[in-house]
Gaussian input, Z-matrix of N, CA and C with variables (Angstrom, degrees):
# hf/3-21g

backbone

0 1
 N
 C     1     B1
 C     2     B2     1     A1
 N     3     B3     2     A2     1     D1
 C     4     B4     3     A3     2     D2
 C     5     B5     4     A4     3     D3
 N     6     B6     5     A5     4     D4
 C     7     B7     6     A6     5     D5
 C     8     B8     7     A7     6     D6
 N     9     B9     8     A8     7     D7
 C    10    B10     9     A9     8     D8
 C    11    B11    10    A10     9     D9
 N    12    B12    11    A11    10    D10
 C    13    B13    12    A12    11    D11
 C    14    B14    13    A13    12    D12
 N    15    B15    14    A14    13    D13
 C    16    B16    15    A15    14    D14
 C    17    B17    16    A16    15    D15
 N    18    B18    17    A17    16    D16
 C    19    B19    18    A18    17    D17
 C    20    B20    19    A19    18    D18
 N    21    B21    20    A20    19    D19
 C    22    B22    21    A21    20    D20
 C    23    B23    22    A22    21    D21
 N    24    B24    23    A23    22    D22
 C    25    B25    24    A24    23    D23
 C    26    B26    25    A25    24    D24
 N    27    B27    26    A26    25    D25
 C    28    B28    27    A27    26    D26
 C    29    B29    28    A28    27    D27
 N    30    B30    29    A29    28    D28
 C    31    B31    30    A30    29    D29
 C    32    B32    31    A31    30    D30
 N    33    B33    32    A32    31    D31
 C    34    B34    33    A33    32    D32
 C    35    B35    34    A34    33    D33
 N    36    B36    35    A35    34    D34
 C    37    B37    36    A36    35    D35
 C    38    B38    37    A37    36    D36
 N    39    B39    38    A38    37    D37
 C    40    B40    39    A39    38    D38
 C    41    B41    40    A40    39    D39
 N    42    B42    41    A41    40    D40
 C    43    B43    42    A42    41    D41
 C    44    B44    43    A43    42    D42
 N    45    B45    44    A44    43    D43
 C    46    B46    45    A45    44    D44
 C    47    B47    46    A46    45    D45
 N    48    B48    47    A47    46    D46
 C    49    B49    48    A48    47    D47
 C    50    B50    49    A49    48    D48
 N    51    B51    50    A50    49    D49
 C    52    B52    51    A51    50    D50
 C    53    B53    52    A52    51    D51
 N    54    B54    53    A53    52    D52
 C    55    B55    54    A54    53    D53
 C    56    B56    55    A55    54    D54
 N    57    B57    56    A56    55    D55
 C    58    B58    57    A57    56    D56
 C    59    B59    58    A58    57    D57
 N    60    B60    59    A59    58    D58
 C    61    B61    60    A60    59    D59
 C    62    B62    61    A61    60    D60
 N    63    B63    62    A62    61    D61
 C    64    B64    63    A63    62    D62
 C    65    B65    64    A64    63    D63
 N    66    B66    65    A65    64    D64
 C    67    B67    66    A66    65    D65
 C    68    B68    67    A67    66    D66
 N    69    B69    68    A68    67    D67
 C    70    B70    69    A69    68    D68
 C    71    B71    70    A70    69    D69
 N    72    B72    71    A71    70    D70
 C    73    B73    72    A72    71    D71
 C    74    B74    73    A73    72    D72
 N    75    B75    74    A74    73    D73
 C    76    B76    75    A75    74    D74
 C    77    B77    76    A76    75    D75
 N    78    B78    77    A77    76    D76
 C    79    B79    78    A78    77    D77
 C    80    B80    79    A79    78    D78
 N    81    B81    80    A80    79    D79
 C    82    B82    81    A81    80    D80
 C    83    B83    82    A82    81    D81
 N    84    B84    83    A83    82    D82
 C    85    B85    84    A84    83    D83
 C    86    B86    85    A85    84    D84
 N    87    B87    86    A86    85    D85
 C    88    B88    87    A87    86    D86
 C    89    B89    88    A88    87    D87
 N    90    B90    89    A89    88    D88
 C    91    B91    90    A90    89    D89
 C    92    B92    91    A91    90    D90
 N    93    B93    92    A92    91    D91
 C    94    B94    93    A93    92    D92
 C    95    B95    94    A94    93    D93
 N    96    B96    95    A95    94    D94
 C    97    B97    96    A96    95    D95
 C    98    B98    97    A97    96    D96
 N    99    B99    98    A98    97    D97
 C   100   B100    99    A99    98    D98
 C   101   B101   100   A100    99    D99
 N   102   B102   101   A101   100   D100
 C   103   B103   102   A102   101   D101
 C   104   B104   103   A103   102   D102
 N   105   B105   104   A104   103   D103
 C   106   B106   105   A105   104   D104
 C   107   B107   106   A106   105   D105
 N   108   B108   107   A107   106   D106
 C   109   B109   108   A108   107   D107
 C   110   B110   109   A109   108   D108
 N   111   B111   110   A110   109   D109
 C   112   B112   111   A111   110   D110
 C   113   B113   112   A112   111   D111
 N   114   B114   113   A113   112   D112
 C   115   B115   114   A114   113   D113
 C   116   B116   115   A115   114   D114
 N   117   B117   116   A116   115   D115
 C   118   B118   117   A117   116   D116
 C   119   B119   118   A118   117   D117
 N   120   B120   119   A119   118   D118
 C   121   B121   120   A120   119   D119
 C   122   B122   121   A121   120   D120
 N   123   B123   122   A122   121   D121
 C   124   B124   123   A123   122   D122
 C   125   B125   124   A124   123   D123
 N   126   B126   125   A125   124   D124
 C   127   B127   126   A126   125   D125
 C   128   B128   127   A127   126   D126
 N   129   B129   128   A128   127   D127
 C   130   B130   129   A129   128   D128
 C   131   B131   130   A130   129   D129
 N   132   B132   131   A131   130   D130
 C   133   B133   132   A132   131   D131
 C   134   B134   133   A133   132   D132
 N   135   B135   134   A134   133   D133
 C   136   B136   135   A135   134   D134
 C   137   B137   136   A136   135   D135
 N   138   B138   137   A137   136   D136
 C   139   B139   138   A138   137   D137
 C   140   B140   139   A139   138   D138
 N   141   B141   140   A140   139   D139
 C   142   B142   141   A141   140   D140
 C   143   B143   142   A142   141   D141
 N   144   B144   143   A143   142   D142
 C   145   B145   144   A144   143   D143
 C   146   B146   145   A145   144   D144
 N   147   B147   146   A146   145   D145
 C   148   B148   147   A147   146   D146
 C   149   B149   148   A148   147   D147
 N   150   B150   149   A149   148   D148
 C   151   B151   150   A150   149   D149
 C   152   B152   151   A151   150   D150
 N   153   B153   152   A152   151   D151
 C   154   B154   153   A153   152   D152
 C   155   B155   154   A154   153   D153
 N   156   B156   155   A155   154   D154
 C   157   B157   156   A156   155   D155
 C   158   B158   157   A157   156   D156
 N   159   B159   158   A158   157   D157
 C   160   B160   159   A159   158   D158
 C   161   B161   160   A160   159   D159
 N   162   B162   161   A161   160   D160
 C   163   B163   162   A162   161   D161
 C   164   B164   163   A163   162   D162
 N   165   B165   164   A164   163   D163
 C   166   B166   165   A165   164   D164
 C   167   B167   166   A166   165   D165
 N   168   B168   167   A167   166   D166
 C   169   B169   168   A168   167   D167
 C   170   B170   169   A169   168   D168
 N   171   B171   170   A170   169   D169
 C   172   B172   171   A171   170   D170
 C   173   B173   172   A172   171   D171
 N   174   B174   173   A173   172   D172
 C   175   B175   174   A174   173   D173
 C   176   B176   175   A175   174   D174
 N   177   B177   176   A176   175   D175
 C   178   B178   177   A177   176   D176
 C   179   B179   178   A178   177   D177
 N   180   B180   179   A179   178   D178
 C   181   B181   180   A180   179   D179
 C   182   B182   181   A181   180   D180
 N   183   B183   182   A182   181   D181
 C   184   B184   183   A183   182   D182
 C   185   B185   184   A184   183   D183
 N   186   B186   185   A185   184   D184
 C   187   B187   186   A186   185   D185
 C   188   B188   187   A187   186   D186
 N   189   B189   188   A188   187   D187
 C   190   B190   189   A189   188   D188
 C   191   B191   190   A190   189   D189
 N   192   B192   191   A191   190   D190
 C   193   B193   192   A192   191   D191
 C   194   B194   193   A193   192   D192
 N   195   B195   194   A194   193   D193
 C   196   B196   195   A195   194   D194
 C   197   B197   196   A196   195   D195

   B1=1.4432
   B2=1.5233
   B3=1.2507
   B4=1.5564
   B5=1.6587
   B6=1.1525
   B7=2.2010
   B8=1.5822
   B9=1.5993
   B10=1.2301
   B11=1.1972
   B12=1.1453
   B13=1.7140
   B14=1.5342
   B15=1.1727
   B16=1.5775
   B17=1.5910
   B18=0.9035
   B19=1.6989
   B20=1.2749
   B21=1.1365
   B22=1.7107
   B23=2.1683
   B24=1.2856
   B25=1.4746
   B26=1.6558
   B27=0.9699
   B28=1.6421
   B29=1.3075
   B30=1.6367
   B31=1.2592
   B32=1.7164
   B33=1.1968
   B34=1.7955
   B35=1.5424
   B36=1.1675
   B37=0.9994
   B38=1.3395
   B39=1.6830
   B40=1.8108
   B41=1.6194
   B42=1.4518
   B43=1.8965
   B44=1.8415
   B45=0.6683
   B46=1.5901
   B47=1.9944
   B48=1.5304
   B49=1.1381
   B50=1.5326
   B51=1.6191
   B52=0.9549
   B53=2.3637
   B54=1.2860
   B55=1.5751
   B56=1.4061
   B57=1.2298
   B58=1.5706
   B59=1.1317
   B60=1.8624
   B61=1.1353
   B62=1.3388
   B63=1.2767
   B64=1.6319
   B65=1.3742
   B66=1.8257
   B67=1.5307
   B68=1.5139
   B69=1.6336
   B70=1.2524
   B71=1.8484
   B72=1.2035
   B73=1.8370
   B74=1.7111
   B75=1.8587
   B76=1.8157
   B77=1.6590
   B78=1.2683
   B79=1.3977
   B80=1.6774
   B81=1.5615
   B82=1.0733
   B83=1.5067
   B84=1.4966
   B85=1.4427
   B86=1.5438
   B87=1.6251
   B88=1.3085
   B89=1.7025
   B90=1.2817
   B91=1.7817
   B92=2.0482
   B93=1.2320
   B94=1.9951
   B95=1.5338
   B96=1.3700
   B97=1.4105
   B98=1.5493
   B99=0.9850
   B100=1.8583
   B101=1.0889
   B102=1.3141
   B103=1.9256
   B104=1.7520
   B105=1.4769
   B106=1.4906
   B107=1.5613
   B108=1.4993
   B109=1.6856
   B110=1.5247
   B111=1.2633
   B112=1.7239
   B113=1.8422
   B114=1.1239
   B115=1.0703
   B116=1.4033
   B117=1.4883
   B118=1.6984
   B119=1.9090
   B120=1.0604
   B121=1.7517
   B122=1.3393
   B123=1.0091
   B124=1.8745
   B125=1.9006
   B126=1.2106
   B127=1.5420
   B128=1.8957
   B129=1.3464
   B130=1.9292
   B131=1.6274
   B132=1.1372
   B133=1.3502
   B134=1.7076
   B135=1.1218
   B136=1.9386
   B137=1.6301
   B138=1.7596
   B139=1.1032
   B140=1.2773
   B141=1.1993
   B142=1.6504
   B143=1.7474
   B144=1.3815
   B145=1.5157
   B146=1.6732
   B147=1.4703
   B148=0.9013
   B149=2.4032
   B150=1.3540
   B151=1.0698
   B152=2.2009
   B153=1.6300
   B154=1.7318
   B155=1.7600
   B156=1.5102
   B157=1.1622
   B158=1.4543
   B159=1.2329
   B160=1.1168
   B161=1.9088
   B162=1.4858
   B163=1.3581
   B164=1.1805
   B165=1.6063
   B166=1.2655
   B167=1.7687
   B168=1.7350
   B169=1.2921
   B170=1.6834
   B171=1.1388
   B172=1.8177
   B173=1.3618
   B174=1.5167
   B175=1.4636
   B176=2.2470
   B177=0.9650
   B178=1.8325
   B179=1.2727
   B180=1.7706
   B181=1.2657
   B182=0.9625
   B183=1.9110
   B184=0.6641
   B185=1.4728
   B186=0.9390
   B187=2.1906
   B188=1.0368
   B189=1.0465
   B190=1.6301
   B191=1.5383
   B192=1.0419
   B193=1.3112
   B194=2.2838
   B195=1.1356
   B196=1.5950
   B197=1.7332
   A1=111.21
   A2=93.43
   A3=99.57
   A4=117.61
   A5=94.82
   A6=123.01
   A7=86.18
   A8=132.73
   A9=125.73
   A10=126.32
   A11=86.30
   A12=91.58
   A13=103.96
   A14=116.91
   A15=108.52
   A16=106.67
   A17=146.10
   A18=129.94
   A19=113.61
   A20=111.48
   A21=120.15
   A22=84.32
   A23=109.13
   A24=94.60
   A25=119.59
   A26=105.44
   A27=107.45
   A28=125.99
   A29=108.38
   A30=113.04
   A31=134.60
   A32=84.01
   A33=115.39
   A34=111.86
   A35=135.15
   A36=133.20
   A37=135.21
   A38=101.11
   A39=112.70
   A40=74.82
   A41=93.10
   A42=95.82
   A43=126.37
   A44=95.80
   A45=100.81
   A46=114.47
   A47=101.69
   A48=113.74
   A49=138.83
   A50=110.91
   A51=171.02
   A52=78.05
   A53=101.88
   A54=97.47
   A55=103.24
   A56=115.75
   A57=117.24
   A58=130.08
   A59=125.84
   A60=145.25
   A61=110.23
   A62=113.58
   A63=147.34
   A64=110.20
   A65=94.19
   A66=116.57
   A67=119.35
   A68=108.73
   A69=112.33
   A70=117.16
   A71=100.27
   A72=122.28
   A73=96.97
   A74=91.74
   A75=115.87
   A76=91.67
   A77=135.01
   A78=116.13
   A79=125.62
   A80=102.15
   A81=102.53
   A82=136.54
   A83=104.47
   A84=116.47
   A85=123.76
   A86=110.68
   A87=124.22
   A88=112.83
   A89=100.23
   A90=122.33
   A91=90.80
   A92=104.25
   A93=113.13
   A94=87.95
   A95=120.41
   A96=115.35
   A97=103.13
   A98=110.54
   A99=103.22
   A100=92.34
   A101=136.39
   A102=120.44
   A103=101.27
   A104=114.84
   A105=110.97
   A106=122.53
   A107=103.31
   A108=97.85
   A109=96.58
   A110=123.27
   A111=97.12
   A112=87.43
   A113=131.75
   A114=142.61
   A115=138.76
   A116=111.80
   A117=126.85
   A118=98.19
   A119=106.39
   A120=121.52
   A121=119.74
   A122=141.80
   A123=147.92
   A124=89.82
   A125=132.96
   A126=129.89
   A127=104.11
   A128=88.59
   A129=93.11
   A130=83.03
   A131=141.60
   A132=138.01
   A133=89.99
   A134=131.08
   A135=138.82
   A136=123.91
   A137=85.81
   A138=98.78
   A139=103.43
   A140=138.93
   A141=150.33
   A142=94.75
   A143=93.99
   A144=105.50
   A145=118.30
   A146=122.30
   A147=120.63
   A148=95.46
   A149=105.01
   A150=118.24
   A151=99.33
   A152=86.71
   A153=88.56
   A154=91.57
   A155=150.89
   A156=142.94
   A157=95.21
   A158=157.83
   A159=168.92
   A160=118.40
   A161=88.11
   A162=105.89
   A163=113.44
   A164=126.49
   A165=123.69
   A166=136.67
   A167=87.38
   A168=95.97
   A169=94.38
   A170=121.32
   A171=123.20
   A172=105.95
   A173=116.25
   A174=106.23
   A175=75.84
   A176=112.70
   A177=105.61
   A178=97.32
   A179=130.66
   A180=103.68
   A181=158.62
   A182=120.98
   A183=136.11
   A184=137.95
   A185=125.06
   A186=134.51
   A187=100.73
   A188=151.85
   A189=134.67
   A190=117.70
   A191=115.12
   A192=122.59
   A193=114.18
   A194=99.86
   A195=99.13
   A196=120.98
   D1=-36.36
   D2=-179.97
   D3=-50.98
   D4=-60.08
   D5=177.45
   D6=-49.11
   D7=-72.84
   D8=171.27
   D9=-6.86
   D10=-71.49
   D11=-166.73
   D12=-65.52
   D13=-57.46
   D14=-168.62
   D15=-71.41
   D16=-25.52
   D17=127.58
   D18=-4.51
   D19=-67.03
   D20=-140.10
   D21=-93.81
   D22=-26.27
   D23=166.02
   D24=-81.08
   D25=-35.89
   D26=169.84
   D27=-57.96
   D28=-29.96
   D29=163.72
   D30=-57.17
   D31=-32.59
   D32=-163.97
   D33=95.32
   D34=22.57
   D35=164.43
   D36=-67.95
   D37=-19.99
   D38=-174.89
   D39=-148.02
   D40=132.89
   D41=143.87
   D42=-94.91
   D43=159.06
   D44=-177.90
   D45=-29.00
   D46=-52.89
   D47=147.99
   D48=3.81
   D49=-93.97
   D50=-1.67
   D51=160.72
   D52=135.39
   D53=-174.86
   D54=-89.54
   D55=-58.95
   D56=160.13
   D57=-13.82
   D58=-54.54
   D59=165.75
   D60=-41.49
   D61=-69.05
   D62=-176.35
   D63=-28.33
   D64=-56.48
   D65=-171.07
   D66=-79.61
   D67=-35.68
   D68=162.97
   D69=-50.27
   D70=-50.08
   D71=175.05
   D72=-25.07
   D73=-78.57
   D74=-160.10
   D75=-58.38
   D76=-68.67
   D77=-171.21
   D78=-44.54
   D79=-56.61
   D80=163.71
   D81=-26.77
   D82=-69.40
   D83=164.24
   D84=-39.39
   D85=-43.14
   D86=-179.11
   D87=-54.21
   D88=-39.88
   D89=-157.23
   D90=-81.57
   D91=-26.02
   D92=173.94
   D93=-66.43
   D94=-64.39
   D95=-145.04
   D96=-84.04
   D97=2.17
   D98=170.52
   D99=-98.60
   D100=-45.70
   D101=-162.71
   D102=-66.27
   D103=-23.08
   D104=167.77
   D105=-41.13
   D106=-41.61
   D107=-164.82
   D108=-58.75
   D109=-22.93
   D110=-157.81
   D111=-90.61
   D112=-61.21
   D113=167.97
   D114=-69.07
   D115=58.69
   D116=-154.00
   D117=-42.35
   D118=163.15
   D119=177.80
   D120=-161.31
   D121=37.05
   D122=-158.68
   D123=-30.80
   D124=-74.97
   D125=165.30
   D126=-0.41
   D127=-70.66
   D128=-143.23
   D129=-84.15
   D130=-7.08
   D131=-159.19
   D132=-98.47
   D133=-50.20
   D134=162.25
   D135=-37.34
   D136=-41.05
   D137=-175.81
   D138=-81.17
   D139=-72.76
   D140=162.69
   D141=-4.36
   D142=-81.71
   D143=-171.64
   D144=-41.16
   D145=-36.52
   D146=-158.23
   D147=-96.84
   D148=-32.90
   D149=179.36
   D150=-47.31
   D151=-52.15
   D152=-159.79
   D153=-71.23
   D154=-56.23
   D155=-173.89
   D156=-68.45
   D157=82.93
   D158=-51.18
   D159=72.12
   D160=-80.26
   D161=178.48
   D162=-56.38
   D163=-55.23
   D164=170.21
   D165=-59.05
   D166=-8.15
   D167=-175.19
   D168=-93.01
   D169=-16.93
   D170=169.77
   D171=-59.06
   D172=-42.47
   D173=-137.15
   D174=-100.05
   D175=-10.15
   D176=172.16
   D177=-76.94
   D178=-56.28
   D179=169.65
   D180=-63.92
   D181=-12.76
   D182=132.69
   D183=-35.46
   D184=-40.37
   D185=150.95
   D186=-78.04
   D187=-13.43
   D188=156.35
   D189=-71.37
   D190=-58.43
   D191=-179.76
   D192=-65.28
   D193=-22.17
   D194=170.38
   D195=-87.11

């Protein structure tokens, strides 16, 4: 979902913006941090984590700014 989305932004299909984008991001990320339990990673688990409070921090600025 992740590759998705940034596809679909490179395309011009979503801008950075964009809630769809955002949401593709947070699931994505989510779907990293479950395949962790079987295969622990502290790295990709920071990254995940820090990727999705990212995204959510788009989609707050995004309702702030409208």
């Amino acid at each position: 979902m992740v590759l998705a989305a940034y596809m679909l932004l490179e395309h011009g299909t979503f801008k950075s913006h964009d809630k769809p984008y955002l949401a593709l991001n947070i699931l994505g990320s989510c779907g990293i941090l479950a395949s962790l339990y079987a295969n622990w990673n502290l790295p990709s688990f920071v990254i995940q984590t820090l990727w999705i409070a990212i995204s959510f921090y788009g989609i707050y600025k995004g309702k702030k700014h409208k």
